[in-house]
C-alpha positions as CSV (number, residue, x, y, z in Angstrom):
1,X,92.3,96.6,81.6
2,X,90.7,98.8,83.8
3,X,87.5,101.1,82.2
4,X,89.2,104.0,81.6
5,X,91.5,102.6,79.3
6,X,89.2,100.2,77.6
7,X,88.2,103.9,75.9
8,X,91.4,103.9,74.4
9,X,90.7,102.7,70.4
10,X,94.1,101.4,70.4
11,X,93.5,99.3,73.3
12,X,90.3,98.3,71.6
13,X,91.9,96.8,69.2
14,X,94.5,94.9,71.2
15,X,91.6,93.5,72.9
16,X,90.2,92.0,69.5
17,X,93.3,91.0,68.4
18,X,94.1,88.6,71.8
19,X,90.1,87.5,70.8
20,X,91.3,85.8,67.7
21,X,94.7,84.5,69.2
22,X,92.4,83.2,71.7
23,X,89.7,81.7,69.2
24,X,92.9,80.7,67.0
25,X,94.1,78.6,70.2
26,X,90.9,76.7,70.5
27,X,89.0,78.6,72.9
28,X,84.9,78.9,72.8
29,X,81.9,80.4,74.0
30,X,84.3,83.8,74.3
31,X,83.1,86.8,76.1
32,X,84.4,90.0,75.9
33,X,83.9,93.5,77.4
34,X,84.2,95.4,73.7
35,X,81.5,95.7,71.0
36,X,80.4,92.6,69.1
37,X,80.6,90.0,72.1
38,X,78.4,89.5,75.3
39,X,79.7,91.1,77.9
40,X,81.1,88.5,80.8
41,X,79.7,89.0,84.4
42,X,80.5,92.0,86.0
43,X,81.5,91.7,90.1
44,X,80.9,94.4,92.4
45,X,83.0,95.7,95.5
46,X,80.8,96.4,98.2
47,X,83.5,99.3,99.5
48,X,83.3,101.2,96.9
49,X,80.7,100.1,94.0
50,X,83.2,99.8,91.5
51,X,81.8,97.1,89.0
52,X,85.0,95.0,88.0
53,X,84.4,93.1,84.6
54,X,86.8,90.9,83.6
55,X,88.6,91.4,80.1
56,X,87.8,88.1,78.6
57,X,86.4,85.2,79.7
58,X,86.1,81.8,77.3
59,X,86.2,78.0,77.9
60,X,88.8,75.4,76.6
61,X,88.0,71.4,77.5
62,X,84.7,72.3,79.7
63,X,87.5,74.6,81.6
64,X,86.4,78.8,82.1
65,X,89.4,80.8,81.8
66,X,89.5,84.3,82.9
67,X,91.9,86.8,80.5
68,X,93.0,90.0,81.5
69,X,94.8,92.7,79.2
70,X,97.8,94.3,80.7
71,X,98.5,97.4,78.9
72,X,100.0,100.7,80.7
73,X,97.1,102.4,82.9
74,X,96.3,105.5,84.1
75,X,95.0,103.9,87.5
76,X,97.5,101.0,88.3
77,X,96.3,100.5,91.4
78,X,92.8,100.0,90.5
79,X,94.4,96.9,88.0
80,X,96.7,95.8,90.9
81,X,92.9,95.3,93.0
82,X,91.4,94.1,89.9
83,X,93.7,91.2,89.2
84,X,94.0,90.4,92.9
85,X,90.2,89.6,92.8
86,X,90.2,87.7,89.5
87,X,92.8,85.7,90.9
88,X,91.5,85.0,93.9
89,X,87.8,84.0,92.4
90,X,89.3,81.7,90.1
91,X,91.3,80.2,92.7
92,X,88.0,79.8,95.0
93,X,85.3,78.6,91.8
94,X,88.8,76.2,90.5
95,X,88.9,78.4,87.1
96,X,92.1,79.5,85.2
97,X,93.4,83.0,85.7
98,X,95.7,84.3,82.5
99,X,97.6,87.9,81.9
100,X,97.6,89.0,78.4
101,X,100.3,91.6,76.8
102,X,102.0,92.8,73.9
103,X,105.5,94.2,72.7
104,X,105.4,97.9,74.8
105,X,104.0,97.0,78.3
106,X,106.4,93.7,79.7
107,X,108.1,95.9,81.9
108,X,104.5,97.7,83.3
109,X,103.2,94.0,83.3
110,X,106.6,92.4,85.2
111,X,106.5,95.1,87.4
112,X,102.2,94.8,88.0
113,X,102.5,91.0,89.0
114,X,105.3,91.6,91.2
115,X,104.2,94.4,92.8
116,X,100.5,92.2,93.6
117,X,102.9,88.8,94.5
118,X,100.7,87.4,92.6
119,X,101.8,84.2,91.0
120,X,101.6,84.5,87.6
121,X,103.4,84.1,84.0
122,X,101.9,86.4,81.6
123,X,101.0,85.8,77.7
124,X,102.9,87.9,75.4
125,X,100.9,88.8,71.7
């Protein structure tokens, strides 16, 4: 989720609710960009200045996983660049890389990962 939508209060709470499926799953040490949690490290593209934070990131079996929300954005490209270099940081620091979506936005999500060739199966809440 990119930051425009993380203003969304119905994104807000999609993001706490994949929090506790996550903590539910047996993840720790969670981080979270949403009130109540520390914030996870925040990368910056040099290009442009954007600061991209990721979603979620936690640990399961001394393993960091990085979670992204896919919900329907305003700014898809600016998701389609953010995944591209989540996965490709987790890929170079040998960390775990997941999509995260609900009932509403498979389609958006199917169509996001293709669209990126990235890879991926997505997590549906």
């Amino acid at each position: 989720m990119i930051q425009v939508d993380k203003n969304v209060e119905k994104n807000t709470e999609f993001l706490t609710e994949t929090i506790e499926y996550l903590e539910n799953k047996g993840f720790e040490n969670i981080k979270a960009d949403v009130e109540g949690y520390t914030t996870p490290h925040s990368y910056t593209r040099q290009e442009t200045g954007n600061a991209l934070t990721p979603d979620i990131v936690a640990e399961k079996r001394g393993i960091k996983y990085f979670f992204e929300v896919s919900l329907k954005s305003a700014k898809p490209k600016l998701l389609k660049s953010k995944w591209l270099l989540l996965d490709t940081l987790t890929k170079v620091k040998d960390y775990r890389f997941r999509i995260v979506t609900t009932k509403g936005h498979l389609s958006f999500t199917r169509n996001m990962i293709e669209d990126a060739n990235l890879n991926k199966d997505f997590i549906r809440i």
